[in-house]
mmCIF file of the N, C-alpha and C atoms, coordinates in Angstrom:
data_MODEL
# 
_entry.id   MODEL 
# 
loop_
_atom_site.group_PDB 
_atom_site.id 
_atom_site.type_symbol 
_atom_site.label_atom_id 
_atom_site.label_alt_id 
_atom_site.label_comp_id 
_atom_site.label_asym_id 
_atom_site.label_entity_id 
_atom_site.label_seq_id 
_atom_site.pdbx_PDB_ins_code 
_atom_site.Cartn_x 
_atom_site.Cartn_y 
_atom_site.Cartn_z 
_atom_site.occupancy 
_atom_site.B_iso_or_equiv 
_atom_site.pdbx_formal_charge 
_atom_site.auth_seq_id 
_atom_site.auth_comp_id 
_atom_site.auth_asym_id 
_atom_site.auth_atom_id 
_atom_site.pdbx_PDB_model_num 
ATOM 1   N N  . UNK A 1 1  ? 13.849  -18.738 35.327  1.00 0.00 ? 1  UNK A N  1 
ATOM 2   C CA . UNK A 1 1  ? 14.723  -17.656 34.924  1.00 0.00 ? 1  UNK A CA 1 
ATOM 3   C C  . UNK A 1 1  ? 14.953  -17.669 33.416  1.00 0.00 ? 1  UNK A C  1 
ATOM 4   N N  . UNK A 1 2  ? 15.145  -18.986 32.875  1.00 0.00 ? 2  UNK A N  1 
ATOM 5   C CA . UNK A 1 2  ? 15.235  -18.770 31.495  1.00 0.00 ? 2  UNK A CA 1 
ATOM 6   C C  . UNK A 1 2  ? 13.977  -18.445 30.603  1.00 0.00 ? 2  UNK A C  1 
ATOM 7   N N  . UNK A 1 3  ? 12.945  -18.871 31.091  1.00 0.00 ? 3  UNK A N  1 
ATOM 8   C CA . UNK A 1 3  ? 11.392  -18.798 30.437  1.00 0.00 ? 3  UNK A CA 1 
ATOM 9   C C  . UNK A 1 3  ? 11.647  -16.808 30.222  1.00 0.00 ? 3  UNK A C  1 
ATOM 10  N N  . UNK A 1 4  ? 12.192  -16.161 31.721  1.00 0.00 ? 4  UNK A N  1 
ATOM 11  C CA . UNK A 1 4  ? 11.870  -14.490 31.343  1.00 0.00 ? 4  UNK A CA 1 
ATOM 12  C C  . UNK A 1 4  ? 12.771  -14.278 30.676  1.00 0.00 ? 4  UNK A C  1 
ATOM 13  N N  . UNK A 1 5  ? 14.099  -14.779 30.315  1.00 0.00 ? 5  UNK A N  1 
ATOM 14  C CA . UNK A 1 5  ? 15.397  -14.663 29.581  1.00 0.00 ? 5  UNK A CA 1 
ATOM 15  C C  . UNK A 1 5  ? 14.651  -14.533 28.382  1.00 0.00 ? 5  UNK A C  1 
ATOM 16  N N  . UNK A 1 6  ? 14.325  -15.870 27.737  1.00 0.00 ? 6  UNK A N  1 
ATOM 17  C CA . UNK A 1 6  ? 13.644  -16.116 26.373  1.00 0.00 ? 6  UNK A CA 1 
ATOM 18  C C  . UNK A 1 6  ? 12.652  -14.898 26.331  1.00 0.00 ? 6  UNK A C  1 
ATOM 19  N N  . UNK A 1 7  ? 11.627  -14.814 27.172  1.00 0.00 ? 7  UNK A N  1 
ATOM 20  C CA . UNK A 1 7  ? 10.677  -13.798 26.786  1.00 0.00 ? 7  UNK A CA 1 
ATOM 21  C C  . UNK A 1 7  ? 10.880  -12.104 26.470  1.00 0.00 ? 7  UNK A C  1 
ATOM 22  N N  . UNK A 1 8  ? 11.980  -12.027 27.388  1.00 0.00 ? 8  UNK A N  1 
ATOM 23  C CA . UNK A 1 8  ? 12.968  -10.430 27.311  1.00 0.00 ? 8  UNK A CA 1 
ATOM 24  C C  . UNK A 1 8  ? 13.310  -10.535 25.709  1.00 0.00 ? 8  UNK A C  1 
ATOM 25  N N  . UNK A 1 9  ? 14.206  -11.658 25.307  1.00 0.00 ? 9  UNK A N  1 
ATOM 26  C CA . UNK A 1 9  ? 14.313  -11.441 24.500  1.00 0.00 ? 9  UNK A CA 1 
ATOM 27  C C  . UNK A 1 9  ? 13.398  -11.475 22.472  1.00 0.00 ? 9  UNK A C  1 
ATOM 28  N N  . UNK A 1 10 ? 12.444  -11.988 23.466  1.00 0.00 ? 10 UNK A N  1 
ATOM 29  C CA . UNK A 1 10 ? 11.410  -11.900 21.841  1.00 0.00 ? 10 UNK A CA 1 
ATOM 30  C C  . UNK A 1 10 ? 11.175  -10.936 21.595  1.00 0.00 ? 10 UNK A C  1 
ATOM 31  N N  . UNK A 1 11 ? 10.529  -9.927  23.005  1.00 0.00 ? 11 UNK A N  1 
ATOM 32  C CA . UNK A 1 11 ? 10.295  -8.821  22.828  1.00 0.00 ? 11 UNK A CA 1 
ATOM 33  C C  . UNK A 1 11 ? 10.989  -7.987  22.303  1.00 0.00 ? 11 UNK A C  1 
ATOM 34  N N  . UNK A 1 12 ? 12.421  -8.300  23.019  1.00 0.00 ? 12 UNK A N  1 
ATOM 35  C CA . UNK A 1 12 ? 13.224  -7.219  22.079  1.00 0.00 ? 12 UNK A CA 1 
ATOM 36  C C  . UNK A 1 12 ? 13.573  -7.471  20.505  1.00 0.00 ? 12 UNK A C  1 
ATOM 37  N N  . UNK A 1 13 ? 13.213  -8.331  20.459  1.00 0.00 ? 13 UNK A N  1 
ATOM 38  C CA . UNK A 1 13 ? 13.595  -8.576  19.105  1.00 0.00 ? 13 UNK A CA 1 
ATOM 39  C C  . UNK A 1 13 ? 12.214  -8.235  18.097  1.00 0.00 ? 13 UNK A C  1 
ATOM 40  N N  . UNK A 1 14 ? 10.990  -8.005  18.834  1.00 0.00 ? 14 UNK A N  1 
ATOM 41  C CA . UNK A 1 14 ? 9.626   -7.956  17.934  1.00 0.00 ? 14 UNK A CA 1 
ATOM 42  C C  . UNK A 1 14 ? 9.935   -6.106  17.951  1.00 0.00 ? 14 UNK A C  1 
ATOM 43  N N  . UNK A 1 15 ? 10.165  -5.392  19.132  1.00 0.00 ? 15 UNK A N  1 
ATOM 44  C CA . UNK A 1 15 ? 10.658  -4.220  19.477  1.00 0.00 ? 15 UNK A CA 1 
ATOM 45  C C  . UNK A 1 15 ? 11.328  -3.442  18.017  1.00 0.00 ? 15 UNK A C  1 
ATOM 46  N N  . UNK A 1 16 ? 12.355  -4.249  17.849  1.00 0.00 ? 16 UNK A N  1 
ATOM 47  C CA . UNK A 1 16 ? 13.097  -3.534  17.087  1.00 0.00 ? 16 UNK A CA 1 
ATOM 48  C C  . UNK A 1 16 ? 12.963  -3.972  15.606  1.00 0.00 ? 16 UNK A C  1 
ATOM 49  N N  . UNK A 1 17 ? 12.413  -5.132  15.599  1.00 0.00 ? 17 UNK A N  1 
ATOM 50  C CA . UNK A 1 17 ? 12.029  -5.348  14.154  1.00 0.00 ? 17 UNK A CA 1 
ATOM 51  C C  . UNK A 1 17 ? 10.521  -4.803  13.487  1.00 0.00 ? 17 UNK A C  1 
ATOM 52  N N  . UNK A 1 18 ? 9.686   -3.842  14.754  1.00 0.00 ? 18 UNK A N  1 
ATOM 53  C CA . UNK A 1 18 ? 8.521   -3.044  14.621  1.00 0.00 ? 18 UNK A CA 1 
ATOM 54  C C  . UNK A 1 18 ? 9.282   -1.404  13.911  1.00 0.00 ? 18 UNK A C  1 
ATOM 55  N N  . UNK A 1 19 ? 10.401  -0.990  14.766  1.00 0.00 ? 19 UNK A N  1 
ATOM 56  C CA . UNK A 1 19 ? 10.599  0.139   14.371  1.00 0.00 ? 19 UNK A CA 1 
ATOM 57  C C  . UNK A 1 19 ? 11.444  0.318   13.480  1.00 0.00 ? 19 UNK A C  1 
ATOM 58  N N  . UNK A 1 20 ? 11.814  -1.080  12.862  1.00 0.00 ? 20 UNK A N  1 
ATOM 59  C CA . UNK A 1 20 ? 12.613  -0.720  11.523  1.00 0.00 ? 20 UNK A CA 1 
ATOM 60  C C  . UNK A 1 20 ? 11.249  -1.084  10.375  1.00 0.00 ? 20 UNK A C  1 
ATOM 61  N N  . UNK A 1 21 ? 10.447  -1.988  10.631  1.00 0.00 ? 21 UNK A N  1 
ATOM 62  C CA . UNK A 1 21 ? 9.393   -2.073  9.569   1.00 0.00 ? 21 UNK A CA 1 
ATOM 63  C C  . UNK A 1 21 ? 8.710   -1.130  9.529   1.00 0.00 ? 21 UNK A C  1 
ATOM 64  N N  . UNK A 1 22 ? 8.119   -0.477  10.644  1.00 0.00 ? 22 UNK A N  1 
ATOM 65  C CA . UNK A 1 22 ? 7.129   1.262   10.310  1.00 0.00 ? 22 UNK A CA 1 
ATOM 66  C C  . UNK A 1 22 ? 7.450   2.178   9.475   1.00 0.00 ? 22 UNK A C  1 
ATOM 67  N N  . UNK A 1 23 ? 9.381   2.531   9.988   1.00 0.00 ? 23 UNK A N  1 
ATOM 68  C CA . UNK A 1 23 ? 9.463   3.866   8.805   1.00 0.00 ? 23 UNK A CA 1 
ATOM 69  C C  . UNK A 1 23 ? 9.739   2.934   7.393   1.00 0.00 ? 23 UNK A C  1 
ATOM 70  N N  . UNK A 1 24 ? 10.040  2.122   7.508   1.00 0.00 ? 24 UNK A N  1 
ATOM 71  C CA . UNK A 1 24 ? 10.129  1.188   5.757   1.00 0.00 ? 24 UNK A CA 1 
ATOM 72  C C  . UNK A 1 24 ? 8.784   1.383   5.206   1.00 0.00 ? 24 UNK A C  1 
ATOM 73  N N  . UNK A 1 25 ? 7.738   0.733   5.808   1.00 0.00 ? 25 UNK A N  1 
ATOM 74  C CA . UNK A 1 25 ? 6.392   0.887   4.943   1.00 0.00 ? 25 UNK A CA 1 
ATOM 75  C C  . UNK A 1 25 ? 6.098   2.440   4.886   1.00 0.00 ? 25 UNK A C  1 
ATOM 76  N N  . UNK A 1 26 ? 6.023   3.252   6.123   1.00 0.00 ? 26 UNK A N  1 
ATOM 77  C CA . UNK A 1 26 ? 5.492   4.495   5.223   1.00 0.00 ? 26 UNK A CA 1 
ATOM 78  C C  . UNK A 1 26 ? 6.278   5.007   4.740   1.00 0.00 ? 26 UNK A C  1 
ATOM 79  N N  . UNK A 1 27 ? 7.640   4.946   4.550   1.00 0.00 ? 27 UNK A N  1 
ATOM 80  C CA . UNK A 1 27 ? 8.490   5.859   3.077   1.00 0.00 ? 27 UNK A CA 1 
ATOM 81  C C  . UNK A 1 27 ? 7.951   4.799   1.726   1.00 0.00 ? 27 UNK A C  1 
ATOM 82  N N  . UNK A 1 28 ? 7.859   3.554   1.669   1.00 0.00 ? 28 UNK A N  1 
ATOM 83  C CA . UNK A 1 28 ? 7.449   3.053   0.529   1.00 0.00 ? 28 UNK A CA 1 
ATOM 84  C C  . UNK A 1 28 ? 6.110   2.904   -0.257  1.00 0.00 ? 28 UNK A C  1 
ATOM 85  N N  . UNK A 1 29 ? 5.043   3.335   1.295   1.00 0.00 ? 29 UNK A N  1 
ATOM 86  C CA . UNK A 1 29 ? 3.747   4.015   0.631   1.00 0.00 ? 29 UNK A CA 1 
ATOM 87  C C  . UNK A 1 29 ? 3.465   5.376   0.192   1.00 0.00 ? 29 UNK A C  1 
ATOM 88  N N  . UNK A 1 30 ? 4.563   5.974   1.107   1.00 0.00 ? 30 UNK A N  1 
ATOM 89  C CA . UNK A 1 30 ? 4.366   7.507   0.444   1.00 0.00 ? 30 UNK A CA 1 
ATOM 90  C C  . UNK A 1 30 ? 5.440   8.192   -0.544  1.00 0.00 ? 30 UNK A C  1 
ATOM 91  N N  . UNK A 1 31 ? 6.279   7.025   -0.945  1.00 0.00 ? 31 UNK A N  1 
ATOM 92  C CA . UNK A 1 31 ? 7.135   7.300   -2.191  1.00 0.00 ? 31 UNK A CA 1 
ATOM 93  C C  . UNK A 1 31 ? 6.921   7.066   -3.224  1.00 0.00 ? 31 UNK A C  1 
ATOM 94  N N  . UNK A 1 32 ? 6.871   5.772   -3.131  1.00 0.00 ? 32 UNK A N  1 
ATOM 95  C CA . UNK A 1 32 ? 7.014   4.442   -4.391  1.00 0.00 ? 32 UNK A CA 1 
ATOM 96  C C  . UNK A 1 32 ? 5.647   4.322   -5.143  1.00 0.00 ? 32 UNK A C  1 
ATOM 97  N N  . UNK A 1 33 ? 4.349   2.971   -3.897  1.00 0.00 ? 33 UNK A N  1 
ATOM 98  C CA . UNK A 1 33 ? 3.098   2.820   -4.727  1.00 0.00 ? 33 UNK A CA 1 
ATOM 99  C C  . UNK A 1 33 ? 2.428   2.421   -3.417  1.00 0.00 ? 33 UNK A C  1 
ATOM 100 N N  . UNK A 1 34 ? 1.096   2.724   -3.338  1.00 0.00 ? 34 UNK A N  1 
ATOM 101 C CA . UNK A 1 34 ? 0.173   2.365   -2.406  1.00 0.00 ? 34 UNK A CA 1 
ATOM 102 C C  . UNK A 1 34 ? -1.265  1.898   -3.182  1.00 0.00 ? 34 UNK A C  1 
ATOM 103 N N  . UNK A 1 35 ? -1.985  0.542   -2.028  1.00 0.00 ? 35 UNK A N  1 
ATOM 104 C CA . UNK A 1 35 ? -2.981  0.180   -2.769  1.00 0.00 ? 35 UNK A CA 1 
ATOM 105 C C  . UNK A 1 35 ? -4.049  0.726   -2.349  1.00 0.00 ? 35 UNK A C  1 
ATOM 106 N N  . UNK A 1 36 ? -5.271  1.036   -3.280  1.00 0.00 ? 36 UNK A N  1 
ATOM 107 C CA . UNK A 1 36 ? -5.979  1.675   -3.058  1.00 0.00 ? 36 UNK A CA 1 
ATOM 108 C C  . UNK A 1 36 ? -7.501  1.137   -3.547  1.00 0.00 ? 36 UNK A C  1 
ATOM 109 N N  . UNK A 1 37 ? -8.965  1.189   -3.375  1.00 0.00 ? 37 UNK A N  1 
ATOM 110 C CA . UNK A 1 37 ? -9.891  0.847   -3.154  1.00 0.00 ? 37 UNK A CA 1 
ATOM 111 C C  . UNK A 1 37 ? -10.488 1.685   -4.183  1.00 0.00 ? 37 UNK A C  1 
ATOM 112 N N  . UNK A 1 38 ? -11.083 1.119   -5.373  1.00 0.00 ? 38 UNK A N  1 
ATOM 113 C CA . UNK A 1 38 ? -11.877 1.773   -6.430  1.00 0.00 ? 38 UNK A CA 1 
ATOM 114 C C  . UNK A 1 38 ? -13.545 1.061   -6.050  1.00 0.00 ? 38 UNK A C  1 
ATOM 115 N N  . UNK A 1 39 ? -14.378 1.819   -5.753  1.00 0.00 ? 39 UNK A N  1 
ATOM 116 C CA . UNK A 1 39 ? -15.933 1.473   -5.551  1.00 0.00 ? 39 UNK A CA 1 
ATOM 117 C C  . UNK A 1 39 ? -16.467 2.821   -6.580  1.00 0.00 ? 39 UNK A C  1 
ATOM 118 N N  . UNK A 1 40 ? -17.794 1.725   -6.877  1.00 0.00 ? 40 UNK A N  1 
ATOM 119 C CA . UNK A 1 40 ? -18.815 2.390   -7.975  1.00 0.00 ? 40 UNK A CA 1 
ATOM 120 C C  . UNK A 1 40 ? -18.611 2.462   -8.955  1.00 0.00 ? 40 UNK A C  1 
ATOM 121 N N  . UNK A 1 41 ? -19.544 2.701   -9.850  1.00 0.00 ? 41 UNK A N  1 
ATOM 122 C CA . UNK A 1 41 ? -19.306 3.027   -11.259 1.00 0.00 ? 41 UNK A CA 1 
ATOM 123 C C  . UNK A 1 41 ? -18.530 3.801   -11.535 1.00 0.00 ? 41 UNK A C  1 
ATOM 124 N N  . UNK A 1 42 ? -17.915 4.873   -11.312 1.00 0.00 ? 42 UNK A N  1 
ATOM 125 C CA . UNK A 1 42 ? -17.063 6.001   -12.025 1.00 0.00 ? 42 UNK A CA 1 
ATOM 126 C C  . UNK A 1 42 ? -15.799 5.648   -12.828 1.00 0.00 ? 42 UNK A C  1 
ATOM 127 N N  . UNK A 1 43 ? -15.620 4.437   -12.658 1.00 0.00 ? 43 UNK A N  1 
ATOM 128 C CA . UNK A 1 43 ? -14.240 4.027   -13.713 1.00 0.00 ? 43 UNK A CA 1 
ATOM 129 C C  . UNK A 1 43 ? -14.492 2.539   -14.137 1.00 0.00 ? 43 UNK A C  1 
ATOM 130 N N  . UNK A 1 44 ? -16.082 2.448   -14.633 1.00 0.00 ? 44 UNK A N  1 
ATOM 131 C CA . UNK A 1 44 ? -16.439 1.413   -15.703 1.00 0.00 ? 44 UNK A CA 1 
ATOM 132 C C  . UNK A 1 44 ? -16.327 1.892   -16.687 1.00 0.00 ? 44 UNK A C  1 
ATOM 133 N N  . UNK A 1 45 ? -15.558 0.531   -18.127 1.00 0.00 ? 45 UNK A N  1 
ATOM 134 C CA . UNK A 1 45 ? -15.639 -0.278  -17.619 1.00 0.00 ? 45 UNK A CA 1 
ATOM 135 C C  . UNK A 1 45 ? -14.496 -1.347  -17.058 1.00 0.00 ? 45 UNK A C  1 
ATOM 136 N N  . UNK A 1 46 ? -13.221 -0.241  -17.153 1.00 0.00 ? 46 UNK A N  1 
ATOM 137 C CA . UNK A 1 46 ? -12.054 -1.207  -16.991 1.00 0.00 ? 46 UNK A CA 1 
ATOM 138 C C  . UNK A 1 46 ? -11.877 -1.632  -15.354 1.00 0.00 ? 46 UNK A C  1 
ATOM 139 N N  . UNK A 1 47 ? -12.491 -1.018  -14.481 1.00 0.00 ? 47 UNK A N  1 
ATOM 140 C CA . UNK A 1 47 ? -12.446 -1.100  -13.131 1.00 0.00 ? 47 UNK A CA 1 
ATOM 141 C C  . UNK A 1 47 ? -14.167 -1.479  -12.778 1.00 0.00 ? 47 UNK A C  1 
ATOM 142 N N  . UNK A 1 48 ? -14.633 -2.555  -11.938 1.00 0.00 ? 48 UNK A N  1 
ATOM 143 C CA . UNK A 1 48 ? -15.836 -2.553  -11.701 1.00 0.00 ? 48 UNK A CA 1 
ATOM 144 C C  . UNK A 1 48 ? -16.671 -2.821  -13.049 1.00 0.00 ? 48 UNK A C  1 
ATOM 145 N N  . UNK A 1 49 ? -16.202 -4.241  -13.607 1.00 0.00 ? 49 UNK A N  1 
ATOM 146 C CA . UNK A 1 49 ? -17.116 -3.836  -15.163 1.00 0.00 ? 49 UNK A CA 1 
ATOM 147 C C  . UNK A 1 49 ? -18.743 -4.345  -14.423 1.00 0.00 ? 49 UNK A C  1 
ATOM 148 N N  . UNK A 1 50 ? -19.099 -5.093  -13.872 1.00 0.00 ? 50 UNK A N  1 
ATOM 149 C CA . UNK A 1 50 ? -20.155 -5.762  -13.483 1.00 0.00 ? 50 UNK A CA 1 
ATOM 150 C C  . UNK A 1 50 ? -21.329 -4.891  -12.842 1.00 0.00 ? 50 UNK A C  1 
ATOM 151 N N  . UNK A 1 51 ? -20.346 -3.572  -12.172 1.00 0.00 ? 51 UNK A N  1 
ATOM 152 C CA . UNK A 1 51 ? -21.264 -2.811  -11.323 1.00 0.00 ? 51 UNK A CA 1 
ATOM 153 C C  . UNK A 1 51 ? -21.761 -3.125  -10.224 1.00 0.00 ? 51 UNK A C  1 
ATOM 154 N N  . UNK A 1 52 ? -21.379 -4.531  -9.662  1.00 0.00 ? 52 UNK A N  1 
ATOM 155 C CA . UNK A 1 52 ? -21.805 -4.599  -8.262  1.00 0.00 ? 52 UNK A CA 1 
ATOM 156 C C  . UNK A 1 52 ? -21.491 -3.971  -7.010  1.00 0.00 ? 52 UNK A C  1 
ATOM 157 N N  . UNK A 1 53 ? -21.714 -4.175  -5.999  1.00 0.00 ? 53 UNK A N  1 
ATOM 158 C CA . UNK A 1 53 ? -21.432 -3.919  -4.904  1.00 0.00 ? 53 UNK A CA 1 
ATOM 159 C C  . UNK A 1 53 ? -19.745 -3.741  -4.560  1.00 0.00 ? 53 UNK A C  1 
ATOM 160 N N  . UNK A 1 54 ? -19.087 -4.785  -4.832  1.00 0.00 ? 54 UNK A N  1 
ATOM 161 C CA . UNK A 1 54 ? -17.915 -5.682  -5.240  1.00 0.00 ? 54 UNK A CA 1 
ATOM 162 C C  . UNK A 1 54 ? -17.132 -4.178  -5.120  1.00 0.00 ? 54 UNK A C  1 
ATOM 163 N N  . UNK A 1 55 ? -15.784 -3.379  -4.877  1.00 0.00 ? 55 UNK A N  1 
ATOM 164 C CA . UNK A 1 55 ? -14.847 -3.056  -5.086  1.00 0.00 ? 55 UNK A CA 1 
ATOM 165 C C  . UNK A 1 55 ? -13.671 -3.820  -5.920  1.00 0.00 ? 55 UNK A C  1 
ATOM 166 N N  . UNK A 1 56 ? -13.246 -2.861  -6.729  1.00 0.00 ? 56 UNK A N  1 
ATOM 167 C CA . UNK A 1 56 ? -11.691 -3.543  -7.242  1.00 0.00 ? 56 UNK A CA 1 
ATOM 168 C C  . UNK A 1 56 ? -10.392 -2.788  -6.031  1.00 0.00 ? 56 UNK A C  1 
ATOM 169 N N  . UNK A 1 57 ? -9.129  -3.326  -6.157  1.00 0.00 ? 57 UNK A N  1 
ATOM 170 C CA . UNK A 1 57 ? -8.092  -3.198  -5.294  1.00 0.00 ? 57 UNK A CA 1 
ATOM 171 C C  . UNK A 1 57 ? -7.679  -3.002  -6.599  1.00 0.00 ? 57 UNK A C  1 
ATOM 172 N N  . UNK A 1 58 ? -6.498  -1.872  -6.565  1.00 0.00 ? 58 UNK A N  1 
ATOM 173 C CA . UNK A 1 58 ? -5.704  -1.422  -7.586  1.00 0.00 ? 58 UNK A CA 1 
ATOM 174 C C  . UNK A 1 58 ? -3.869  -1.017  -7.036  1.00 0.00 ? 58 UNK A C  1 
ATOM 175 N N  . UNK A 1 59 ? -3.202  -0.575  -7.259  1.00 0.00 ? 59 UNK A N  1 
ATOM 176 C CA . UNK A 1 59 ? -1.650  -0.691  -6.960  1.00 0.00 ? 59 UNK A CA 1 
ATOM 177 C C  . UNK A 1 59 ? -1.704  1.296   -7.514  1.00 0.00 ? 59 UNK A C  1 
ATOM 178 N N  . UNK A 1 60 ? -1.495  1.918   -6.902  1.00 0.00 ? 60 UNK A N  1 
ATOM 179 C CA . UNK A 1 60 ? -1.294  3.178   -7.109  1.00 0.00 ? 60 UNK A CA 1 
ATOM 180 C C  . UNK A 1 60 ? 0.593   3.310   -7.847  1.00 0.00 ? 60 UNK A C  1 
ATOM 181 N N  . UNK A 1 61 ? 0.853   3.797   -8.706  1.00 0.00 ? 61 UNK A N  1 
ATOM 182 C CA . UNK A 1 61 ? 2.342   3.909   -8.705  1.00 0.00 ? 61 UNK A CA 1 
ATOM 183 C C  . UNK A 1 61 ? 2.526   5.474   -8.831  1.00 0.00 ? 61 UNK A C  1 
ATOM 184 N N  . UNK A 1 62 ? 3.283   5.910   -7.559  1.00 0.00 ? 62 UNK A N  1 
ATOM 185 C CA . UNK A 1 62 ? 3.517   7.282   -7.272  1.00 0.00 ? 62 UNK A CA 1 
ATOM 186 C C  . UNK A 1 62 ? 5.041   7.582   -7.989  1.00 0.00 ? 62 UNK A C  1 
ATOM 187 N N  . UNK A 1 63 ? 5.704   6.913   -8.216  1.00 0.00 ? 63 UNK A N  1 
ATOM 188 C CA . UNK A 1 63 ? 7.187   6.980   -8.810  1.00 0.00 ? 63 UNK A CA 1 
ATOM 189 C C  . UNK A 1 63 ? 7.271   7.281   -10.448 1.00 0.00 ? 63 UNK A C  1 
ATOM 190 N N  . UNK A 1 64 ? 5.958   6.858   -10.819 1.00 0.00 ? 64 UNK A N  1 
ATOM 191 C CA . UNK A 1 64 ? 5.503   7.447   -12.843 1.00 0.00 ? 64 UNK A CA 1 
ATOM 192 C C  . UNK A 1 64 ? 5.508   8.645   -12.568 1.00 0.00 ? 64 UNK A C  1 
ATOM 193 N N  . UNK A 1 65 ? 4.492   9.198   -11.678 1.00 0.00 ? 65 UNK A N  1 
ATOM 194 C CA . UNK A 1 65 ? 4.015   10.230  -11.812 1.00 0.00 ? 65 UNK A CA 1 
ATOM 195 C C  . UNK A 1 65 ? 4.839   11.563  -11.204 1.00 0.00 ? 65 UNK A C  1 
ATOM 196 N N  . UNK A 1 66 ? 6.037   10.750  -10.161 1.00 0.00 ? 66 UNK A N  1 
ATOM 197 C CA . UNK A 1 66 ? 6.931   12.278  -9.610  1.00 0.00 ? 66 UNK A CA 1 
ATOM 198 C C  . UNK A 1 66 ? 7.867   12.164  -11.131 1.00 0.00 ? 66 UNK A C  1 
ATOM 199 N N  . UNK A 1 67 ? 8.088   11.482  -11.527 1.00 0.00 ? 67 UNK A N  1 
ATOM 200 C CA . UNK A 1 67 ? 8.887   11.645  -12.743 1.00 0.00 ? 67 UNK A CA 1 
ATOM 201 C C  . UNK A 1 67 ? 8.267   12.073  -13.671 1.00 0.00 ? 67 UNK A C  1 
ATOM 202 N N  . UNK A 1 68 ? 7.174   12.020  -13.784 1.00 0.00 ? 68 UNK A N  1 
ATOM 203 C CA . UNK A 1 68 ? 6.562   12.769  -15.562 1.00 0.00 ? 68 UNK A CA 1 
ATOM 204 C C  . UNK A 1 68 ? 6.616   11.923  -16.599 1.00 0.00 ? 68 UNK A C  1 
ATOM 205 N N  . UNK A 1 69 ? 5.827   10.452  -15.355 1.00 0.00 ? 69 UNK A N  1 
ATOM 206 C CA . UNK A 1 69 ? 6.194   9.681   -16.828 1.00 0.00 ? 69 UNK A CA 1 
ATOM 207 C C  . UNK A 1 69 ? 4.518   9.228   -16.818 1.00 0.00 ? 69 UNK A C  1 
ATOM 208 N N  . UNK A 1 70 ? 3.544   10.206  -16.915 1.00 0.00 ? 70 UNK A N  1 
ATOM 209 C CA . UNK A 1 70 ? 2.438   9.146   -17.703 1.00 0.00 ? 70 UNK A CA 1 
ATOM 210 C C  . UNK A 1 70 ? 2.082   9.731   -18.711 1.00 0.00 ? 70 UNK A C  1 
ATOM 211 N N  . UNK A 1 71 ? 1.807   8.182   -19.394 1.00 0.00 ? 71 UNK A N  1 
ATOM 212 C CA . UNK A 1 71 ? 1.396   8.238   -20.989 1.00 0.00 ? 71 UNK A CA 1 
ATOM 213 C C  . UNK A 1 71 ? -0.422  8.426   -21.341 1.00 0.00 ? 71 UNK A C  1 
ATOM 214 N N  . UNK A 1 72 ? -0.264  8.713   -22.422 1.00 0.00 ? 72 UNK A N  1 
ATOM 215 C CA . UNK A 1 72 ? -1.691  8.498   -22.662 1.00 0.00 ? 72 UNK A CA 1 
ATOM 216 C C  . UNK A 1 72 ? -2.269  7.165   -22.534 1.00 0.00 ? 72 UNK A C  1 
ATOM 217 N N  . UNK A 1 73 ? -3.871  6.776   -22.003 1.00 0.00 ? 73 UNK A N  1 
ATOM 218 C CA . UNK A 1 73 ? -4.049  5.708   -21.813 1.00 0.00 ? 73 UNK A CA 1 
ATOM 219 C C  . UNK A 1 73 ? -3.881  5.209   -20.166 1.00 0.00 ? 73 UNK A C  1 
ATOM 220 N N  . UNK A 1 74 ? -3.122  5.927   -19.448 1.00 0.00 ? 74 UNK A N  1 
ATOM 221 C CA . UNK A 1 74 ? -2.991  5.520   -17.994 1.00 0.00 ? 74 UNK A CA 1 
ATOM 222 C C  . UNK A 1 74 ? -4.342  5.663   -17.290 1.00 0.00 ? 74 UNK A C  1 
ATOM 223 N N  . UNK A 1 75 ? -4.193  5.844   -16.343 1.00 0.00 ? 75 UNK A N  1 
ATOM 224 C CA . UNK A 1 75 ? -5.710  5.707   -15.180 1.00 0.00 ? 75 UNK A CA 1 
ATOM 225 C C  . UNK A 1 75 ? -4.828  6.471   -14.228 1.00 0.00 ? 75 UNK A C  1 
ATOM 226 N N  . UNK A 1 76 ? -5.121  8.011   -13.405 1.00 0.00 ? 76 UNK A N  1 
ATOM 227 C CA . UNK A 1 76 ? -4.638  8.672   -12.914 1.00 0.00 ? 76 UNK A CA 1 
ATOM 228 C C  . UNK A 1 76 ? -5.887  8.934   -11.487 1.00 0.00 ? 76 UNK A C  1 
ATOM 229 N N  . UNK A 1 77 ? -5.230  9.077   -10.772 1.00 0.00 ? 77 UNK A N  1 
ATOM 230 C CA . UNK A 1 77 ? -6.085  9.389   -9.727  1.00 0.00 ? 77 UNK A CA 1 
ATOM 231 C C  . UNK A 1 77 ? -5.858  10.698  -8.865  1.00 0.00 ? 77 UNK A C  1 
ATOM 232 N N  . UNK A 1 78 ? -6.316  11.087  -8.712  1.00 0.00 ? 78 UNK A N  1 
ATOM 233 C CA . UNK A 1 78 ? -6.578  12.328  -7.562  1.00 0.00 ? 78 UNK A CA 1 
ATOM 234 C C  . UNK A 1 78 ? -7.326  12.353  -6.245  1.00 0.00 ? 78 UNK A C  1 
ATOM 235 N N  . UNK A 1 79 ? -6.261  12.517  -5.185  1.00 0.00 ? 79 UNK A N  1 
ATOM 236 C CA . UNK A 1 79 ? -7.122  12.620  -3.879  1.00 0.00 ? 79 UNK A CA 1 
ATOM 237 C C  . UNK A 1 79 ? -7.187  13.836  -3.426  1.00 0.00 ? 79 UNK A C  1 
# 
């Protein structure tokens, strides 16, 4: 009886600590900054200087850009 006690309660506890982490990550990927996958040459040579196969991982920051804050010199992306 206690083994299903304990087990009732993990679940509930994985339960509710799933549906408070889901809407957290997607308001903070679709607010704040999301990471994103640069492949190929098109942004050598500060991204991909080598040209291999290789991808860089980059940090998107969406919070510059709803504000109007990029400068010259940034790296802007468009999807």
């Amino acid at each position: 009886m206690s083994q299903q006690a304990a087990g009732r309660r993990y679940l509930r506890a994985f339960v509710s600590g799933f549906f408070v982490a889901v809407p957290v990550t997607v308001t903070v990927l679709d607010r704040f900054a999301y990471v994103a996958r640069v492949e190929g040459a098109s942004m050598q040579p500060f991204l991909n200087p080598d040209g291999v196969s290789e991808c860089d991982v980059v940090l998107l920051n969406r919070w510059s850009v709803r504000n109007f804050q990029v400068q010259r010199g940034d790296i802007v992306s468009i999807v």
